[in-house]
PATORDO-903280 format. One record per residue: residue number from 1; x, y, z of N, C-alpha, C in turn. Coordinates in steps of 0.02 Angstrom, whole numbers, plus 50000, padded with zeros to 5 digits. Atoms other than C-alpha are relative to their C-alpha. Layout:
<rec NUM,<X,Y,Z>,<X,Y,Z>,<X,Y,Z>>
...
% end
This chain:
<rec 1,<50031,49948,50040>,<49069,49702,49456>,<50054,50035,49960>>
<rec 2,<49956,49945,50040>,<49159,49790,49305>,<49972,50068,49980>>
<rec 3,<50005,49925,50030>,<49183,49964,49271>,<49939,50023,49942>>
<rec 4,<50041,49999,50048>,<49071,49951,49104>,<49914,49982,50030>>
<rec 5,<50069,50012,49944>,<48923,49848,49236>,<49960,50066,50002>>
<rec 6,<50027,49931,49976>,<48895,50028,49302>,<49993,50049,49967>>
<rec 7,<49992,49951,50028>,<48941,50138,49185>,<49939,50032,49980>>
<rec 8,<50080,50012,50026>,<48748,50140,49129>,<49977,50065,50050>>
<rec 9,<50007,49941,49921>,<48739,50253,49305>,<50018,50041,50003>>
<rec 10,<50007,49948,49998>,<48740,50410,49250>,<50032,50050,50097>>
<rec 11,<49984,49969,49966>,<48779,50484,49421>,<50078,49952,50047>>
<rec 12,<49942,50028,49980>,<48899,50344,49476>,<50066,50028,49931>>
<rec 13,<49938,49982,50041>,<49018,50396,49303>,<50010,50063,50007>>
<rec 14,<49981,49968,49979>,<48997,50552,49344>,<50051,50017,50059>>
<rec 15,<49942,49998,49936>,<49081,50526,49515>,<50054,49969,49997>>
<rec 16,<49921,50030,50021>,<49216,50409,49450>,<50026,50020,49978>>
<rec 17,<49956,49951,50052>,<49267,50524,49319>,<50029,50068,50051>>
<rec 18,<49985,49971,49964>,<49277,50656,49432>,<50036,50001,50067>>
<rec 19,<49947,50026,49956>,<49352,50561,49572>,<50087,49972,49974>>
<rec 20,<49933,50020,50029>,<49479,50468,49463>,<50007,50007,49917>>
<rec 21,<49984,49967,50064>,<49506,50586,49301>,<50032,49960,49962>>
<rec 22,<49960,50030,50050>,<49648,50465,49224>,<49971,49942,49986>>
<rec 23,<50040,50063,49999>,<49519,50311,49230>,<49999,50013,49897>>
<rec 24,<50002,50008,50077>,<49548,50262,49012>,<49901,49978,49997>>
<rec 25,<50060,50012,50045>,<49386,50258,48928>,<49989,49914,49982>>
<rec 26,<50009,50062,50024>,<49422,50075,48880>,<50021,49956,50061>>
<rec 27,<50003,50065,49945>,<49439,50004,49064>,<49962,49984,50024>>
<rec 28,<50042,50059,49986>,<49363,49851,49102>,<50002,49968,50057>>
<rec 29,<49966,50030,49952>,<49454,49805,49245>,<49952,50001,50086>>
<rec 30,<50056,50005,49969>,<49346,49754,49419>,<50013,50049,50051>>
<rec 31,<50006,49937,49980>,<49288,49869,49522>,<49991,49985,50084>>
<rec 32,<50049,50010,49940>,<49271,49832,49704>,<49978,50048,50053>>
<rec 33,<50038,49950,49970>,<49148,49895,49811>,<49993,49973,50090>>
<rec 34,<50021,50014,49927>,<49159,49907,50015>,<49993,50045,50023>>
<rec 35,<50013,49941,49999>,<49074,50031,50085>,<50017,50063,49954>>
<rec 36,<49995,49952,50018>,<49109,50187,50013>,<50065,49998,49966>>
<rec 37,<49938,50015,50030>,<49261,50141,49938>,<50008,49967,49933>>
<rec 38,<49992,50037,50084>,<49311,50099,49739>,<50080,49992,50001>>
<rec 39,<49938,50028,50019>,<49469,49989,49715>,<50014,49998,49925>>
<rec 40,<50003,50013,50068>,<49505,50023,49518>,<50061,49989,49986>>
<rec 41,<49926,50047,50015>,<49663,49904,49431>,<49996,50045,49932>>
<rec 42,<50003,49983,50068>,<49718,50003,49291>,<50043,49954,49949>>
<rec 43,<49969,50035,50050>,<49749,49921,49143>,<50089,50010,49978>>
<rec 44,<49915,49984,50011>,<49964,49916,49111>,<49982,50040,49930>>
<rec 45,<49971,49942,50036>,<50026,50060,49034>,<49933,50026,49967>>
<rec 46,<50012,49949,50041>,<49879,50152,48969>,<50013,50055,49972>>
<rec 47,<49986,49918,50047>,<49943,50313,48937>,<50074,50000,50003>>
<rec 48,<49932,50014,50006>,<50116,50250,48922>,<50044,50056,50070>>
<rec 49,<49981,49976,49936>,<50162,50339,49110>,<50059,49941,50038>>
<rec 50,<49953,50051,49996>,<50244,50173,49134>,<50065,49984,49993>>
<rec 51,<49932,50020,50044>,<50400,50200,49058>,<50048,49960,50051>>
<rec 52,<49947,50040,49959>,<50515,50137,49197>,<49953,49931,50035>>
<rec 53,<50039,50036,49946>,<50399,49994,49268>,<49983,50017,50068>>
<rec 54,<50021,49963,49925>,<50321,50100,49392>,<49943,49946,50032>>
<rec 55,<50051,50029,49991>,<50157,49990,49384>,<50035,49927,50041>>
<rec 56,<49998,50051,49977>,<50243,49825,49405>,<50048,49999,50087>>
<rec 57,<49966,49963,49942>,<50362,49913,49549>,<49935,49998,50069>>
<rec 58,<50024,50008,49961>,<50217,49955,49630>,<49936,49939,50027>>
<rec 59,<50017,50058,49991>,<50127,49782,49622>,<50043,49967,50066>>
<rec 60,<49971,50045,49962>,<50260,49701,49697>,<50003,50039,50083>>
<rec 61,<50020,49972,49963>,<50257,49839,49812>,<49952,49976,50044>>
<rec 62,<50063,50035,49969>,<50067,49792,49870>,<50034,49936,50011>>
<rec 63,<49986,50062,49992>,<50130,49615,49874>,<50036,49988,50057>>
<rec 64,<49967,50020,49954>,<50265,49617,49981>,<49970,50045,50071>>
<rec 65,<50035,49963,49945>,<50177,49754,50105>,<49943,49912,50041>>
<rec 66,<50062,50051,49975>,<50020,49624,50104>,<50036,49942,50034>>
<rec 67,<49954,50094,49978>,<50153,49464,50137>,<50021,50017,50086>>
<rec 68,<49982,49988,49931>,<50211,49571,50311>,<49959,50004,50054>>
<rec 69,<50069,49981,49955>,<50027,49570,50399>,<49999,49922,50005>>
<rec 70,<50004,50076,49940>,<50050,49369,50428>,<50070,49960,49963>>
<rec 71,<49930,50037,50003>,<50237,49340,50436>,<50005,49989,50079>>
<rec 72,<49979,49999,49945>,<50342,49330,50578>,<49996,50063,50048>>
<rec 73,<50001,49934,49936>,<50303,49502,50646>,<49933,50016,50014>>
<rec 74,<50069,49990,49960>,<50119,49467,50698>,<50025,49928,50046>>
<rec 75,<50013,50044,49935>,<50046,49386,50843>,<50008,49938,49987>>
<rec 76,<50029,50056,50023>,<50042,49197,50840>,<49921,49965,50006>>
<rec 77,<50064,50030,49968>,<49888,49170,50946>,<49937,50046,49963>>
<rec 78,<50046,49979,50053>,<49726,49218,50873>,<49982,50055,50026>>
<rec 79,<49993,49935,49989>,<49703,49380,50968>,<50022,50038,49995>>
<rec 80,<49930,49952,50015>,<49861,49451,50946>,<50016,50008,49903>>
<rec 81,<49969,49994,50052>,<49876,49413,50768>,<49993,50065,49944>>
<rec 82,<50005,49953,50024>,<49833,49562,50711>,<50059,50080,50028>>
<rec 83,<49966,49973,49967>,<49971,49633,50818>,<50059,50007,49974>>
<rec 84,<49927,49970,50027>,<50141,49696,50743>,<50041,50000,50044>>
<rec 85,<49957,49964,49951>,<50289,49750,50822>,<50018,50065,49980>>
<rec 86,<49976,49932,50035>,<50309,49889,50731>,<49938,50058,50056>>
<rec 87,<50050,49961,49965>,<50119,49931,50832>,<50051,50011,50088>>
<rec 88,<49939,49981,49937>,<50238,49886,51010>,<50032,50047,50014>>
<rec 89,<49953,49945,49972>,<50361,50014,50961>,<49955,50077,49990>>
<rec 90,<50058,49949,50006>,<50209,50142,50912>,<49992,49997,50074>>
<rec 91,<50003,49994,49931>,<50159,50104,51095>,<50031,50060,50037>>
<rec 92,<49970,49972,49967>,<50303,50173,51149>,<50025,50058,49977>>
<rec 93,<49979,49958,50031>,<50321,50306,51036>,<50068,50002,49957>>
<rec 94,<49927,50030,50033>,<50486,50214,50938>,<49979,50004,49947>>
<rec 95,<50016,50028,50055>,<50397,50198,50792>,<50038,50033,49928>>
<rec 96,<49948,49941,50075>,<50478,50350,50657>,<50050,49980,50008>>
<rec 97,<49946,49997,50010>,<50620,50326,50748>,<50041,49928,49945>>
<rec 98,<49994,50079,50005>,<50623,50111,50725>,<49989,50014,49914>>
<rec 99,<50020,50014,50061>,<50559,50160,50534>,<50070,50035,49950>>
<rec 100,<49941,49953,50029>,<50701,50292,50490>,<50062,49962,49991>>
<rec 101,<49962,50054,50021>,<50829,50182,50542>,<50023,49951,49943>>
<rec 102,<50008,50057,50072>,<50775,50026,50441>,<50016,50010,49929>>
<rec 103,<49994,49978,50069>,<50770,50147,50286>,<50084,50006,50010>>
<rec 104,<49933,49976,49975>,<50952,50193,50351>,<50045,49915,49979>>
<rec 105,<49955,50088,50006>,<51008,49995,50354>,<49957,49955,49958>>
<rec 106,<49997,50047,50071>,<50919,49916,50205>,<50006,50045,49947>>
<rec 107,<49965,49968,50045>,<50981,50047,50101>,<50056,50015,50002>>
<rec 108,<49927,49986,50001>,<51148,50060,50138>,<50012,49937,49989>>
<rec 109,<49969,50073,49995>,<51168,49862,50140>,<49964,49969,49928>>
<rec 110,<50006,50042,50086>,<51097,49841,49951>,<50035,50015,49981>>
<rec 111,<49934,49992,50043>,<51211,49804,49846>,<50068,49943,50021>>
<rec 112,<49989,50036,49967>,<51309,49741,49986>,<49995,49922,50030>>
<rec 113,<50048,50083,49964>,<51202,49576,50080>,<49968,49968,49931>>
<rec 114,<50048,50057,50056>,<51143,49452,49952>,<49990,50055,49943>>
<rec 115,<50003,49970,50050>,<51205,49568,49825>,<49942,50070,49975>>
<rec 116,<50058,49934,50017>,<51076,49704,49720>,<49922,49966,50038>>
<rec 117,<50070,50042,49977>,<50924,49613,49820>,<49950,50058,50012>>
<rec 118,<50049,49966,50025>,<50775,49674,49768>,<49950,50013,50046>>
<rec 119,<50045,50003,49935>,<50692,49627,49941>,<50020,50058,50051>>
<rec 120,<49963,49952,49989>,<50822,49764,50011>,<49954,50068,49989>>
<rec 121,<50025,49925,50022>,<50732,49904,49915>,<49917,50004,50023>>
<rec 122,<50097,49974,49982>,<50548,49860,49942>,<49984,49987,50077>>
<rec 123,<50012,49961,49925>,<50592,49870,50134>,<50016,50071,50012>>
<rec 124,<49990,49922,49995>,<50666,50039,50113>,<49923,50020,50001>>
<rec 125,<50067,49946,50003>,<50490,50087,50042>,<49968,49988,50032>>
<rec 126,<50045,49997,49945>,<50398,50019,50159>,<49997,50002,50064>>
<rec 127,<50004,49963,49939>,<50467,50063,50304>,<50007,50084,49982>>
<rec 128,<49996,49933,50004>,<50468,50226,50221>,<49910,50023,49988>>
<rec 129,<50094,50021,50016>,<50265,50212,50183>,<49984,49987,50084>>
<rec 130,<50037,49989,49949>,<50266,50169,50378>,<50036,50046,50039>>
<rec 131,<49993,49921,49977>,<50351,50341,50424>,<49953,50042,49982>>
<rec 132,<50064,49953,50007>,<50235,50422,50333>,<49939,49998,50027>>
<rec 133,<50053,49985,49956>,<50105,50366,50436>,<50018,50014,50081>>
<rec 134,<50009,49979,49912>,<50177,50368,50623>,<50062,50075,50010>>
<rec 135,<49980,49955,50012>,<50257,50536,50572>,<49938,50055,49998>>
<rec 136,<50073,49965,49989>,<50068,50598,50567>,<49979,50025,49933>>
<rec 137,<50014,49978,50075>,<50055,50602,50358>,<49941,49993,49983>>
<rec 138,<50050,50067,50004>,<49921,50470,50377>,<49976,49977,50071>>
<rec 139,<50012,50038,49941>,<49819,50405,50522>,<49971,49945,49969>>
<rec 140,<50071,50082,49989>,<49709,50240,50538>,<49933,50041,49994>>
<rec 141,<50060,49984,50010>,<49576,50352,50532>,<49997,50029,49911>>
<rec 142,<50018,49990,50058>,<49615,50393,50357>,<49990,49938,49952>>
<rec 143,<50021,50073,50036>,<49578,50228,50307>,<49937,49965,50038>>
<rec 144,<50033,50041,49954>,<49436,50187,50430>,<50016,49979,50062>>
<rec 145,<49966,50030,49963>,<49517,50115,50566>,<50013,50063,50035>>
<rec 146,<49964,49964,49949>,<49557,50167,50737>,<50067,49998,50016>>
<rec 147,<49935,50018,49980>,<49722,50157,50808>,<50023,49923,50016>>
<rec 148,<49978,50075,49977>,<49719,50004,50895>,<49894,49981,50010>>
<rec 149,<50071,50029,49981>,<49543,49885,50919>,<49995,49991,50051>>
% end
């Protein structure tokens, strides 16, 4: 479904506009719908906010986050695979500390290890993205989700 699909819905544009004010007038881009929830892709650079490649920054961002939910740090077996270790050291309450760190040693070692590596920086942010949640910024319940299933 695209943005334009609905737009016809008078009380749905009302709530998109009002939910997401910077939504351009001329996006087309799809809209998805799960439960109660609107995923909207904004079109690159509409309002020229872009200037440093923030957009494509945070693409790759999503990308490499999404690539760590079935690497080597889930379960193998089909129960577990939804299992982390990062959830392990949550267990035990390690988890800020295990995240602080990481930001601590793949930011000091870019530049350094395999040179300016770009894989370096988008672990900083995302073990800094998972401080902010087991720091208490963010729960699982602000996304649906309980703690553990």
């Amino acid at each position: 479904m695209h943005l334009s699909d609905i737009m016809n819905n008078n009380w749905v544009q009302e709530y998109l506009e009002s939910m997401y004010p910077d939504i351009p007038d001329n996006c087309n881009e799809p809209i998805v719908m799960s439960d109660s929830t609107f995923t909207i892709t904004m079109p690159e650079n509409t309002n020229h906010l872009w200037k440093y490649n923030e957009d494509k920054i945070l693409k790759d961002i999503q990308d490499y986050v999404t690539s760590t939910y079935k690497s080597h740090y889930c379960g193998h077996n089909t129960e577990y695979q939804d299992v982390q270790t990062i959830d392990l050291m949550a267990a035990k309450d390690l988890a800020a500390h295990f995240c602080q760190a990481n930001i601590l040693k793949y930011g000091s070692r870019y530049g350094d290890k395999d040179g300016r590596n770009k894989r370096d920086l988008l672990k900083v942010i995302h073990y800094a993205m998972l401080l902010l949640h087991f720091d208490g910024h963010y729960t699982r319940q602000d996304n649906g989700l309980t703690e553990f299933r």
